[in-house]
N, C-alpha and C positions, 0 to 999 in steps of 0.2 A: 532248376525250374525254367530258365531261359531255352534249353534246348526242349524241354515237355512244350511250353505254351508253341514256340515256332510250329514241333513235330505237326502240333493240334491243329495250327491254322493251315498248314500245307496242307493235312488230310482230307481237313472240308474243302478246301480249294481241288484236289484233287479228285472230291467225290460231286466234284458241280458237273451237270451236263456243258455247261457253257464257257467252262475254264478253256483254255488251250497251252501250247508249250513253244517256247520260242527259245534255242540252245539249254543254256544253265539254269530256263527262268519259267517257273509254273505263273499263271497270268490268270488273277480274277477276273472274272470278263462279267458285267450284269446288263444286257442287250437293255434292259426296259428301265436301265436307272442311271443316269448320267453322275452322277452324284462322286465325286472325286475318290473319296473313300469307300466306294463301294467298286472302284476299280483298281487292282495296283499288281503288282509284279513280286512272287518271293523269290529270290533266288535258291540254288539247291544249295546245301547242305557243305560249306569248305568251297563255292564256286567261284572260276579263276576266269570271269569271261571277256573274251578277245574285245578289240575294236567293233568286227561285224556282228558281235552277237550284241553286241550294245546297240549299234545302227538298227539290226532285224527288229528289235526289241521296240524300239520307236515306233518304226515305219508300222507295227503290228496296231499301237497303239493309236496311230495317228488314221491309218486306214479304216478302223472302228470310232473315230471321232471320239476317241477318249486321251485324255492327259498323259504323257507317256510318266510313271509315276510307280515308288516300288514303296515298301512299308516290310522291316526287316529288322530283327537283333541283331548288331552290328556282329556280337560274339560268333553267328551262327556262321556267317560266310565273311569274313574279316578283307579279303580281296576285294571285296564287292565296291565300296563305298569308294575308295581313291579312285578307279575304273568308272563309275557313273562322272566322280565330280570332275576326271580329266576330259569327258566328255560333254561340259556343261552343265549338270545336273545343280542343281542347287536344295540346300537342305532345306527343307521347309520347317521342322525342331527337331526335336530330339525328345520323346516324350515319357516319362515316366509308364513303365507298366507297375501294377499294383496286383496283390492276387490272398485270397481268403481263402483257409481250407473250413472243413467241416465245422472244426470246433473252436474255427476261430468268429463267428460271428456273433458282433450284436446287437442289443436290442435296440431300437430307434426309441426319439421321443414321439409319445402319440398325437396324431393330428388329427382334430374335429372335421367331424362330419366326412374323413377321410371311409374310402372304398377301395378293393385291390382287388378286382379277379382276373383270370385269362379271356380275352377275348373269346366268342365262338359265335357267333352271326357276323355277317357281312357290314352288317353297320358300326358294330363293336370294333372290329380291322379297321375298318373305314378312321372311324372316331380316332383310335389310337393311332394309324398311323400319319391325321392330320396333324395331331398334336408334335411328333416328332417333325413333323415338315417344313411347321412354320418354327417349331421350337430350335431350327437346327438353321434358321435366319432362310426357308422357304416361304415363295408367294400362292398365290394359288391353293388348289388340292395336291392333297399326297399324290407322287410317282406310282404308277404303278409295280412297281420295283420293292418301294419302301412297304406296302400292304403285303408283297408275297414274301417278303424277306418273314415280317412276324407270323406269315404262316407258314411258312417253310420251317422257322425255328417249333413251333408246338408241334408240328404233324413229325420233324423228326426226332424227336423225343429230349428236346431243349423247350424252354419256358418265353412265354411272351404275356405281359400285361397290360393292362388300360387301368389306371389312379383316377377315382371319380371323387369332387369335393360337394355335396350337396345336388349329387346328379351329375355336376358339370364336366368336363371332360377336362383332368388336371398334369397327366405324366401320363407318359409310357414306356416301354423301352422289353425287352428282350436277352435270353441266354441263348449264346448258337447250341446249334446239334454238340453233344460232345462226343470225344476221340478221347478215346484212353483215361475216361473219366475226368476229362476237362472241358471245361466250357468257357465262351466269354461274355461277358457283361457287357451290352453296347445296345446305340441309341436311346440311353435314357434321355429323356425331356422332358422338363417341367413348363408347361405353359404359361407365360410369362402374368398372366394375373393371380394363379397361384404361388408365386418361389419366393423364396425366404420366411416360408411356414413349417416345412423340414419334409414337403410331400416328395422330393429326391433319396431323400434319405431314408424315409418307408418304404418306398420303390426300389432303392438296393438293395434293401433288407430282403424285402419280399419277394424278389427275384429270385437272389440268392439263397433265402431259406428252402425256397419253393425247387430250386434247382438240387438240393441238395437231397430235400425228398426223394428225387429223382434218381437220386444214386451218382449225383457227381462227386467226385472226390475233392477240385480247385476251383475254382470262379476266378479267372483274371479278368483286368478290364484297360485303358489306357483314360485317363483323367482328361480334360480340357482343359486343366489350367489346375493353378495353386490351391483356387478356393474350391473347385468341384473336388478336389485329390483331399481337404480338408473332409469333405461330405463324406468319404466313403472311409477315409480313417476311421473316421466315428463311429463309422457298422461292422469294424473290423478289418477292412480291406491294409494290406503294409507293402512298400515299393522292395520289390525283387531284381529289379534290373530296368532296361531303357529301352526304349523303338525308336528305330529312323525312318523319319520318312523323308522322302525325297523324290523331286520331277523335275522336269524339263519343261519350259515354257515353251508359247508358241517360235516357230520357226522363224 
């Protein structure tokens, strides 16, 4: 399963117009979203990379005024991580990934006056991707970044939703494009005067059932913490292995 979910994220990183390639290292690049996890480095596949390709790999990151910063199963490229940390890198965790097949999901408890569809006017994007903005500790209006991400996931035949409680604008979150009948679960958000009512836990439900529709065969995701990883237990979701992430601070 750890080498399916990696293959799947190098894919779509591969199939971006805006990736690029620095030695061993495919590089998510998102021009219109600074957003730290929206930019990071996979390495290839067993990658054994020198000094300089570590130095390129910076300089690329720091030239684009992004974090120089990678996000990787340690199993996939086992070289990798001693090579970053002799070059300063510091781990930032170590984070559980979690993954649901078809018949492993289920049902949530129902939430009042809850609502679940896919976004499709400009307002509806709009709405769901403020709620991820501020719910992800954003000021302001959503990035323009974080709007084309959930259209990007529904136009390429991955799921994206907006959770409405009484009208009001409650979660949102999205499935990437999937590769090989995988997908990932990410940017869910609960709006912080909705949570602790279980509208997360509808929303993973609903993502995921709704993905499944779709013809995916896994739904992986990576948790925030103990108690979001308890959320998705509940709908099914079981940990399969682990993600490192890891960056370099400023100079």
């Amino acid at each position: 399963m750890d080498t399916a979910i990696q293959n799947h994220v190098r894919a779509l990183t591969l199939s971006s117009p805006d990736h690029y390639r620095v030695g061993p290292f495919t590089v998510r690049h998102n021009p219109g979203w600074e957003l730290k996890f929206a930019n990071y480095a996979i390495p290839d596949q067993g990658a054994e990379p020198t000094e300089r390709d570590i130095s390129d790999l910076v300089e690329a990151f720091r030239s684009r005024g992004r974090l120089p910063r990678l996000e990787f199963l340690p199993a996939w490229a086992p070289a990798v991580e001693p090579a970053l940390l002799a070059a300063g890198f510091t781990v930032e965790n170590r984070a559980p990934v979690m993954a649901c097949g078809a018949g492993g999901l289920l049902a949530p408890k129902p939430v009042d006056g809850l609502r679940i569809a896919e976004p499709v006017t400009d307002a509806e994007f709009t709405s769901a991707a403020a709620v991820q903005h501020t719910g992800f500790g954003g000021e302001d209006g959503p990035d323009d970044g974080e709007i084309a991400w959930l259209r990007g996931a529904t136009a390429g035949g991955g799921v994206s939703a907006l959770a409405t409680v009484d009208g009001r604008p409650a979660g949102a979150g999205g499935c990437s494009t999937p590769s090989d009948g995988i997908g990932e679960l990410a940017g869910l958000a609960v709006a912080e005067a909705f949570r602790r009512r279980g509208v997360g836990a509808a929303l993973a439900a609903w993502l995921t059932r709704t993905a499944f529709e779709r013809g995916f065969d896994t739904v992986w995701l990576e948790p925030g913490g103990p108690d979001v990883e308890r959320i998705y237990a509940g709908v099914g979701y079981r940990r399969t292995g682990e993600k490192l992430n890891i960056s370099l601070g400023p100079a």
